[in-house]
C-alpha positions in Angstrom: 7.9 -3.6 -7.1 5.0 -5.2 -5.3 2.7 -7.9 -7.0 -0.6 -9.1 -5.2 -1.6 -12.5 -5.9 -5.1 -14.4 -4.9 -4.1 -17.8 -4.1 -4.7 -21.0 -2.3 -1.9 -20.6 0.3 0.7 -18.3 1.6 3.9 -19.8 -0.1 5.7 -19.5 -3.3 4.3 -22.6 -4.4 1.2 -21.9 -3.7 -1.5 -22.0 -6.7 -2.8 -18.9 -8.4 -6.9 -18.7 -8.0 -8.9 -19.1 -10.9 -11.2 -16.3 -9.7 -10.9 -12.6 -8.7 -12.7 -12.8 -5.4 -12.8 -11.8 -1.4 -13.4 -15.9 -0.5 -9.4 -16.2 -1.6 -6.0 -15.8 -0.1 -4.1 -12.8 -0.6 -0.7 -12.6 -0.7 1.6 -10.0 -2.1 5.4 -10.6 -3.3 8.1 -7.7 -3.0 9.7 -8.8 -6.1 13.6 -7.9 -5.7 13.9 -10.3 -2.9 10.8 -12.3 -3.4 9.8 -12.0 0.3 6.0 -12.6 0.7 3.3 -10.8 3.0 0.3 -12.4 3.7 -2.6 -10.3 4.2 -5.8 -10.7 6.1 -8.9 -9.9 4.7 -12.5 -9.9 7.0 -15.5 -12.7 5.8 -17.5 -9.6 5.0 -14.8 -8.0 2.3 -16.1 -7.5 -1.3 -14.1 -8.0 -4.4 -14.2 -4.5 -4.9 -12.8 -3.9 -1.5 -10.1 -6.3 -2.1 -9.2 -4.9 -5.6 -9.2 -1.0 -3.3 -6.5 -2.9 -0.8 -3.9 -3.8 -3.6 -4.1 0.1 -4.7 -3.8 1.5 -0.9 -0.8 -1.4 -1.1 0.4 0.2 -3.9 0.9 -2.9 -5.8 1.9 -2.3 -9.5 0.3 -5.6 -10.9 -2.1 -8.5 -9.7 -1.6 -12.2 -10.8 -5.4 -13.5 -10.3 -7.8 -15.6 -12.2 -11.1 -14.1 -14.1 -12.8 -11.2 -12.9 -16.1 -11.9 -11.3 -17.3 -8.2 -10.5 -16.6 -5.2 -13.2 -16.4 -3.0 -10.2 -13.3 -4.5 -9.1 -12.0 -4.7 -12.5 -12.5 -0.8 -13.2 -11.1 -0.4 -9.9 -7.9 -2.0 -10.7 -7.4 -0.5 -14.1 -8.3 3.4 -13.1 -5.8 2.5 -10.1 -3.7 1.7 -13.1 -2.5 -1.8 -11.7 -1.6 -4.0 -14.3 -3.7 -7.1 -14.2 -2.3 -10.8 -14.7 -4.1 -13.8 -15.6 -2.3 -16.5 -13.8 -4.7 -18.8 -12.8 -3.3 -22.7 -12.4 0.7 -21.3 -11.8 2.5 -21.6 -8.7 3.1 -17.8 -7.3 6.4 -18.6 -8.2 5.8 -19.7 -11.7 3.5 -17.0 -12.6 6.2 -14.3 -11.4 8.7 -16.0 -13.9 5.9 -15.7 -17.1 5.4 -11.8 -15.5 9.2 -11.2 -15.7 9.4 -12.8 -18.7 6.6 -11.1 -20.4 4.6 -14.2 -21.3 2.1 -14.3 -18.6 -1.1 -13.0 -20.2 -2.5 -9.5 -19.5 -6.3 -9.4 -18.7 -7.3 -6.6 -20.2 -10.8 -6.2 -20.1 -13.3 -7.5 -17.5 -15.0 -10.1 -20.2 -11.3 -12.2 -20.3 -10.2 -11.5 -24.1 -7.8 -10.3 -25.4 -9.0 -6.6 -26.8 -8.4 -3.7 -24.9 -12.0 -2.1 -24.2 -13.1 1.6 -22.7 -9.8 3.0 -21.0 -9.1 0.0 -19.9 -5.7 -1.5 -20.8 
């Protein structure tokens, strides 16, 4: 299973963002090894370009902050990629919570905790 992440870094320890957005780092972790993959994204990418690049990664979750464009939220949920809220973890933390199932879903583009539309 692959998990992107927007960060501050590249590294495990690395801080989950607080927002959803193309001015970020993006990293994703293969998690049965827990190798990590950097990957380059242009000055000019939107955040709905960067939530179309975890699909075409085929990642099966994010670990991000809050959402700043709905586009990229409906994006991610009609790609059916589950969508973290892991803000202020390490990557390394916030994969822990995931795995333990304590690491908050986001499940609508407003932050709270109802599902909305189709959306889950």
């Amino acid at each position: 299973m692959k998990i992107a992440m927007t960060t501050n870094g590249k590294t495990l320890d690395s801080l989950i963002s607080d927002n959803f957005d193309a001015n970020q780092k993006f990293l994703v972790v293969k998690i049965s090894d827990m190798s990590t993959e950097e990957i380059a994204i242009s000055n000019d990418l939107t955040a709905a370009d960067l939530a179309q690049k975890v699909i075409d990664l085929n990642c099966e979750g994010i670990i991000t902050g809050n959402f700043l464009s709905e586009k990229a939220f409906d994006l991610l949920a009609d790609g059916c990629v589950t969508r973290y809220l892991g803000s202020g973890y390490s990557v390394a933390e916030a994969i822990k919570l995931m795995e333990k199932r304590t690491l908050p879903l986001i499940r609508n583009f407003e932050g709270t905790d109802k599902c909305s539309g189709d959306h889950h």
